[in-house]
C-alpha positions in Angstrom: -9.0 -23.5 -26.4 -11.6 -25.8 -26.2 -15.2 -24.6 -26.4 -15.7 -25.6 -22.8 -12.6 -23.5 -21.7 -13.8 -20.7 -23.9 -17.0 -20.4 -22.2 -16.0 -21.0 -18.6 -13.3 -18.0 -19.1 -15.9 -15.4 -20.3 -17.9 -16.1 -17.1 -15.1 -15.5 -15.2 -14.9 -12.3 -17.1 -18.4 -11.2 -16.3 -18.2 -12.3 -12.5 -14.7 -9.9 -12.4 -16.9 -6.9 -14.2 -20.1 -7.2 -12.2 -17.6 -7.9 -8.8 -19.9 -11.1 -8.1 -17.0 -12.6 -6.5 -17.9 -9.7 -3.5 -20.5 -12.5 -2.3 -17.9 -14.5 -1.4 -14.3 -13.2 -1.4 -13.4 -9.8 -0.7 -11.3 -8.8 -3.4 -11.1 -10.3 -7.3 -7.4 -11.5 -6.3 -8.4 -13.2 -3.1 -11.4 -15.3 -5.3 -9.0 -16.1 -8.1 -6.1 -17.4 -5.3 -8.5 -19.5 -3.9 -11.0 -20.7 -6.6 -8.2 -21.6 -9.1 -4.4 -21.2 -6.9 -3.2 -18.0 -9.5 -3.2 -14.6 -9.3 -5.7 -12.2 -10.5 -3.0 -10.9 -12.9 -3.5 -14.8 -14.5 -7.2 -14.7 -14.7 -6.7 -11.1 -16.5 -4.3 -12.7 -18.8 -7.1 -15.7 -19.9 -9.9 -13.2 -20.3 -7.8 -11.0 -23.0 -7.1 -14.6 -24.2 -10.7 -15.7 -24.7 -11.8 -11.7 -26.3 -9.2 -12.4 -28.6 -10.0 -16.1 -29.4 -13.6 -14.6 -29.8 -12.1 -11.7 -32.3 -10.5 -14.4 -34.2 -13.3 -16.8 -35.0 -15.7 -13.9 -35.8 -13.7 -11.9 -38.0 -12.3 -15.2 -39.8 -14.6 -18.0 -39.0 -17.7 -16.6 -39.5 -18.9 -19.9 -41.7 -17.6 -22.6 -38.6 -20.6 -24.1 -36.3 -20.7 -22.9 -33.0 -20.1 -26.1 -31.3 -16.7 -26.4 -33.0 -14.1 -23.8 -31.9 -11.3 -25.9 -32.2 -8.3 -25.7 -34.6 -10.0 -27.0 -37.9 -8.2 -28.0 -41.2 -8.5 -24.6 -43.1 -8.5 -22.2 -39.9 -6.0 -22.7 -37.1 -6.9 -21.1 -33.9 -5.1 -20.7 -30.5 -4.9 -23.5 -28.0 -3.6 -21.9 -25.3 -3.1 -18.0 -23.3 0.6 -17.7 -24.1 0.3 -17.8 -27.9 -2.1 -14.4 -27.8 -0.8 -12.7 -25.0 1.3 -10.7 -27.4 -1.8 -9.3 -29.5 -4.3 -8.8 -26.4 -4.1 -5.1 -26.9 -4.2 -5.0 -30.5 -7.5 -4.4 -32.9 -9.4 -7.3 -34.0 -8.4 -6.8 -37.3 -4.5 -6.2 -36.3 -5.0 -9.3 -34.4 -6.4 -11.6 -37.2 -3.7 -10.3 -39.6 -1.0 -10.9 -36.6 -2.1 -14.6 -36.3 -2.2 -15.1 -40.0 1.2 -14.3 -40.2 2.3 -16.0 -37.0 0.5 -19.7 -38.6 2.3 -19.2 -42.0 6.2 -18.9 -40.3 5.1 -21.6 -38.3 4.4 -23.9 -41.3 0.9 -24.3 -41.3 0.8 -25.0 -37.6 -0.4 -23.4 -34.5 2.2 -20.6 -33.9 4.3 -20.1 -30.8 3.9 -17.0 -28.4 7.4 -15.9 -29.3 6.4 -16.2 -33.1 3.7 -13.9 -32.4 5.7 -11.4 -30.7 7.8 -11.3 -33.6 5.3 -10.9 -36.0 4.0 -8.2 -33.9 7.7 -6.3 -33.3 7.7 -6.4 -36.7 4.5 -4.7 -37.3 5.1 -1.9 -34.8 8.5 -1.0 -36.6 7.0 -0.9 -39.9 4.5 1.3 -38.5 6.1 3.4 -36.2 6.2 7.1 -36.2 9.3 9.0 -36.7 11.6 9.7 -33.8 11.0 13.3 -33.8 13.0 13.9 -29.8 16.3 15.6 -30.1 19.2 15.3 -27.6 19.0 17.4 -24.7 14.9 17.7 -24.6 13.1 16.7 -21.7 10.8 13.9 -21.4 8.4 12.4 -18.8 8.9 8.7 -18.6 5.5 6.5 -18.8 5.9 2.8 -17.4 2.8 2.0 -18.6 3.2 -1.9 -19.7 6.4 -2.2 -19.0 7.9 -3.6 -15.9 11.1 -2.4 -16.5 10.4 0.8 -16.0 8.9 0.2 -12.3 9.7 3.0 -10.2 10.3 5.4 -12.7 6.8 6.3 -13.5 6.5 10.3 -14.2 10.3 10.9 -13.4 11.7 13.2 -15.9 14.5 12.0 -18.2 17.0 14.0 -21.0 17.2 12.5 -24.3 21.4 11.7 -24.4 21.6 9.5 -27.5 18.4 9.1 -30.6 17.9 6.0 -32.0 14.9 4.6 -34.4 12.6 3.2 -32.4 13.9 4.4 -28.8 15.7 6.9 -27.2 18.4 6.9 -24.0 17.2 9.2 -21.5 19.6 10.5 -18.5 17.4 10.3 -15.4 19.0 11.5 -12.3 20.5 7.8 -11.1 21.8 7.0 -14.3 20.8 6.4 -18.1 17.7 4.0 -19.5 16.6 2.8 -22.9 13.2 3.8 -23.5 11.1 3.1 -26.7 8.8 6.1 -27.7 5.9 4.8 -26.8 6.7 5.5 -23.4 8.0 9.2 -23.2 5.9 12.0 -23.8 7.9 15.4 -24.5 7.5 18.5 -21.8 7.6 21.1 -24.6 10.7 23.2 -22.5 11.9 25.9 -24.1 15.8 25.8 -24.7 16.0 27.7 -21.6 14.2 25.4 -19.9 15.8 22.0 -20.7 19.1 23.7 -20.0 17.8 24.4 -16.8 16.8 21.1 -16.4 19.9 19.8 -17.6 22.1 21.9 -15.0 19.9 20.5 -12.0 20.8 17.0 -13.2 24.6 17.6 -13.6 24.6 18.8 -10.1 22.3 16.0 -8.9 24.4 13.1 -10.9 27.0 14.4 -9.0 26.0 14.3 -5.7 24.0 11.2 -5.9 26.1 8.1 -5.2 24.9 4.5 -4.2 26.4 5.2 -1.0 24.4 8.2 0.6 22.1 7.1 2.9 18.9 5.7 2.4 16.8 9.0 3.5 18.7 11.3 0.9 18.0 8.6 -2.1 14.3 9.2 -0.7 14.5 12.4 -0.8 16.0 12.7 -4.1 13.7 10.0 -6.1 10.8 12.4 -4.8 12.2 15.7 -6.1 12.9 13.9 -9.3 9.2 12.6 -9.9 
């Protein structure tokens, strides 16, 4: 990012957080569509860029002047969105030692956004915390980050198979791959889950692609 860029991006930051954009656009997304042509999800995406570009040359480049924020001959920093987007929510310090690792498999070089993401998958499985579920307990699903799990938000699953970092959850239209990060146990008593587990047998077997569109209403409510 060039220092230019950098600056122009934390403005837009502080015109999203104090809603200045109200004097002239209604909503964030509507100023963003037609100051720049992208979404307000875009904008979003640059600011956590630029707080992370910031992270990275005050944790590491604390001895750099000002003025140059650009990748320099003993510190390489990002040059554009994509290559951070994978460490946005991480600490600063998880995100400096991310990068670091990200430059060194990329020879040296400014690193890739899928190089990060590796570095980071990496990270998370080193550190992860014991699958502790067990097959037949009852979990809430959270879709929290993770688009693939639109629509399912609060629905209940049952663990059907444990694996290391994830389990498969039987939700009542079929089974998902969720990592743990996104279930959170209901604490049921055996009694309960088998409870639970006996309305879903009955529901699987009901349920079919075919019904019509009010009953698959009808059951996606009772099942969140």
């Amino acid at each position: 990012m060039e220092r230019a860029f950098f600056e122009a991006v934390k403005a837009l930051a502080e015109l999203r957080d104090r809603r200045l954009y109200r004097s002239s656009h209604r909503t964030f997304e509507d100023y963003c569509r037609e100051r720049f042509g992208h979404s307000r999800q875009k904008s979003n995406y640059l600011i956590a860029a630029a707080d992370v570009y910031e992270n990275l040359t005050t944790i590491c480049c604390q001895n750099l002047p000002p003025e140059d924020l650009t990748t320099n001959g003993s510190q390489i920093l990002p040059t554009s969105e994509g290559q951070v987007r994978p460490i946005t929510k991480l600490e600063p310090q998880e995100q400096w030692e991310v990068w670091q690792q990200a430059v060194e498999l990329a020879g040296g070089k400014v690193p890739t956004g899928r190089i990060v993401k590796d570095v980071v998958q990496r990270m998370m499985e080193r550190t992860q915390v014991p699958n502790t579920y067990q097959i037949g307990e009852v979990c809430q699903i959270l879709t929290k980050d993770n688009p693939e799990l639109r629509g399912k938000g609060g629905c209940w699953g049952i663990v059907a198979r444990v694996n290391d970092f994830s389990c498969t959850v039987r939700a009542w239209d079929g089974e998902y791959a969720v990592g743990l990060q996104h279930l959170k146990s209901y604490n049921y008593l055996p009694a309960e889950c088998q409870q639970v587990r006996e309305i879903s047998d009955r529901i699987s077997r009901v349920y079919s692609s075919v019904l019509e569109e009010s009953v698959q209403k009808f059951w996606r409510c009772w099942a969140s």
